[in-house]
ROVEXMI-223545 format. One record per residue (C-alpha): residue number from 1; residue in one letter; x, y, z. Coordinates in Angstrom, 1 decimal, padded with zeros to 4 digits. Layout:
BEGIN
NUM/A/X/Y/Z $
...
//
This chain:
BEGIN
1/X/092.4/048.2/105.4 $
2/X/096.3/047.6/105.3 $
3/X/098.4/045.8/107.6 $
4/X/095.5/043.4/107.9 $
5/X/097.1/039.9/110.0 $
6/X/095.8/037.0/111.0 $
7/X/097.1/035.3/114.3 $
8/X/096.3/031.9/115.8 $
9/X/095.0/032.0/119.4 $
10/X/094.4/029.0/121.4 $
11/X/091.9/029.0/124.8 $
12/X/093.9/026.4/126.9 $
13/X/092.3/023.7/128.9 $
14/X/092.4/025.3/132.1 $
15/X/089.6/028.2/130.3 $
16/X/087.8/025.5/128.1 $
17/X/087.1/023.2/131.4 $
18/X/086.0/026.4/133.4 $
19/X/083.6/027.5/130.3 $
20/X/084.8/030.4/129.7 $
21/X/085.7/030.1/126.2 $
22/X/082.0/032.3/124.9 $
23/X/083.6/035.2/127.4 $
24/X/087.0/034.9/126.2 $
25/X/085.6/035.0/122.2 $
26/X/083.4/037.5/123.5 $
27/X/086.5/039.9/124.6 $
28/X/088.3/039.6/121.0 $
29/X/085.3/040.4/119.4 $
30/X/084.7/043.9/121.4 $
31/X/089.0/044.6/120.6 $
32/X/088.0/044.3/117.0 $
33/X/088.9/040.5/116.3 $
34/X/087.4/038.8/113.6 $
35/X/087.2/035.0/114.2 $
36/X/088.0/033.7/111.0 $
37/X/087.9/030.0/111.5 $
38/X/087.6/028.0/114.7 $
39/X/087.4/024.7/116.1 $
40/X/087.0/022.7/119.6 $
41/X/089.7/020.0/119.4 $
42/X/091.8/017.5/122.1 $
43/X/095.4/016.6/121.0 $
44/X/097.9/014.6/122.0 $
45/X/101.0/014.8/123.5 $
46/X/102.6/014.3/120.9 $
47/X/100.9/016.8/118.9 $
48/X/101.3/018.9/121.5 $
49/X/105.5/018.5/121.2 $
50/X/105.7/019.3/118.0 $
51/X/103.3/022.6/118.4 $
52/X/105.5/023.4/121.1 $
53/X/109.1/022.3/118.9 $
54/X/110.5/025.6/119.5 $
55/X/110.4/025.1/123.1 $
56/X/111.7/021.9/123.5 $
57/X/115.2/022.8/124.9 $
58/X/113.4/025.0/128.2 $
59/X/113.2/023.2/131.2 $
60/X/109.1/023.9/131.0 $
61/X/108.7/021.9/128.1 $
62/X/107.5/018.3/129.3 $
63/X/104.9/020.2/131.5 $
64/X/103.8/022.6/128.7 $
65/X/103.1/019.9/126.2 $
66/X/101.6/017.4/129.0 $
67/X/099.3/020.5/130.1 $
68/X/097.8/021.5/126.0 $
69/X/096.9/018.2/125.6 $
70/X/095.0/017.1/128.8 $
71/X/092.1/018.4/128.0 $
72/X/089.9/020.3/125.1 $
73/X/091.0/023.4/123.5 $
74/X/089.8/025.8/121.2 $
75/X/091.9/027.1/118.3 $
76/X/091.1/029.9/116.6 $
77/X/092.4/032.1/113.5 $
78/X/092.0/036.0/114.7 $
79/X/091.7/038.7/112.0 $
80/X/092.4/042.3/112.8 $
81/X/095.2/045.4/111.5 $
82/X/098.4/044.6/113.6 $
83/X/096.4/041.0/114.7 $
84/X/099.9/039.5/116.3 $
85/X/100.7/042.9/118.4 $
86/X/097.2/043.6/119.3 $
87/X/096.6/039.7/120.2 $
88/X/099.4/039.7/122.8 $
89/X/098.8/043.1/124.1 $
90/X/094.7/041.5/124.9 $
91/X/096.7/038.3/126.3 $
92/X/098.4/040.2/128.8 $
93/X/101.8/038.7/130.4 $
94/X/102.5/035.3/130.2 $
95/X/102.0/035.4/134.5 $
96/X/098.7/036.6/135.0 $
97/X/100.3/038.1/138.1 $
98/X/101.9/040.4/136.1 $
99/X/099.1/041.3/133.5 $
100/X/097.7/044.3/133.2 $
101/X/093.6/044.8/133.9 $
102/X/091.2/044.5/131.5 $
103/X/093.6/041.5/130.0 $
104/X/092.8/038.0/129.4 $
105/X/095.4/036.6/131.7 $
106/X/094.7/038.8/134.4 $
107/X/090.9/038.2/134.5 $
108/X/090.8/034.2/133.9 $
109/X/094.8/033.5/134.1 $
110/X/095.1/030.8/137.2 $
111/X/098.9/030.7/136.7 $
112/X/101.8/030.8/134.5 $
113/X/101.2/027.7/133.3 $
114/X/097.0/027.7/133.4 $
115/X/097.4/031.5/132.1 $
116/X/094.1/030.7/130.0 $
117/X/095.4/031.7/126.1 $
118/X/098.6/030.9/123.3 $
119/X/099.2/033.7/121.1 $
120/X/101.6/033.7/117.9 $
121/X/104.5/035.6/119.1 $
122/X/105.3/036.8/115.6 $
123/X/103.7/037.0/111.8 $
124/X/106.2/034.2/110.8 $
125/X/105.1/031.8/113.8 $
126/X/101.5/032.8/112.8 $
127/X/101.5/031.5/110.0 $
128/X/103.2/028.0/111.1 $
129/X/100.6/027.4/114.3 $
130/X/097.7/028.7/111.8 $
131/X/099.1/025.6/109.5 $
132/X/099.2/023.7/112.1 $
133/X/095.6/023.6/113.2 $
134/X/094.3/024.7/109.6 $
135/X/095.9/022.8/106.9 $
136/X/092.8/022.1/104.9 $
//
């Protein structure tokens, strides 16, 4: 199969804590994601600022980082053609007001902030967040 990506996907705190990470793993797998690798991890804040580096000049950023690391998350490495496109088109919009049905976001999304997933936005920033959680 060409065009074969991988993409990083996180299930934020506000999913893990409402156990709904077996659902959400469950909906990659029926869009034709294969979970390469994943883990159940915490991390700090600090961790959590330098995941989040390329955000650090928005005005969300303090609450962003405090947010990933208050409480478990799983991090996972998704497999699939066009993984990166296909990953944020299953996310849905960042507002889960604004998501489309059938997405992630809309169906467990509690806010923009608590929307539930983290996506790589682009093969280049896949590749850093997959390093990120998986340098082995």
């Amino acid at each position: 199969m060409s065009n074969l990506e991988q993409t990083l996907s996180i299930i934020k705190p506000d999913a893990v804590e409402r156990n709904l990470d077996l659902e959400i793993k469950q909906m990659f797998k029926n869009n034709g994601f294969v979970i390469i690798k994943e883990k159940k991890i915490q991390i700090e804040k600090s961790e959590a600022e330098k995941f989040y580096k390329v955000h650090e000049t928005k005005p969300f950023y303090n609450d962003l980082c405090s947010y990933l690391s208050s409480g478990p998350i799983v991090v996972m490495i998704l497999e699939k053609k066009n993984a990166v496109l296909a990953n944020r088109e299953l996310m849905g919009a960042t507002n889960p007001k604004d998501a489309i049905e059938g997405t992630i976001r809309k169906k467990f999304g509690l806010s923009i902030d608590k929307n539930s997933v983290h996506g790589s936005d682009s093969l280049e920033n896949a590749k850093l967040e997959i390093d990120f959680f998986f340098k082995d």
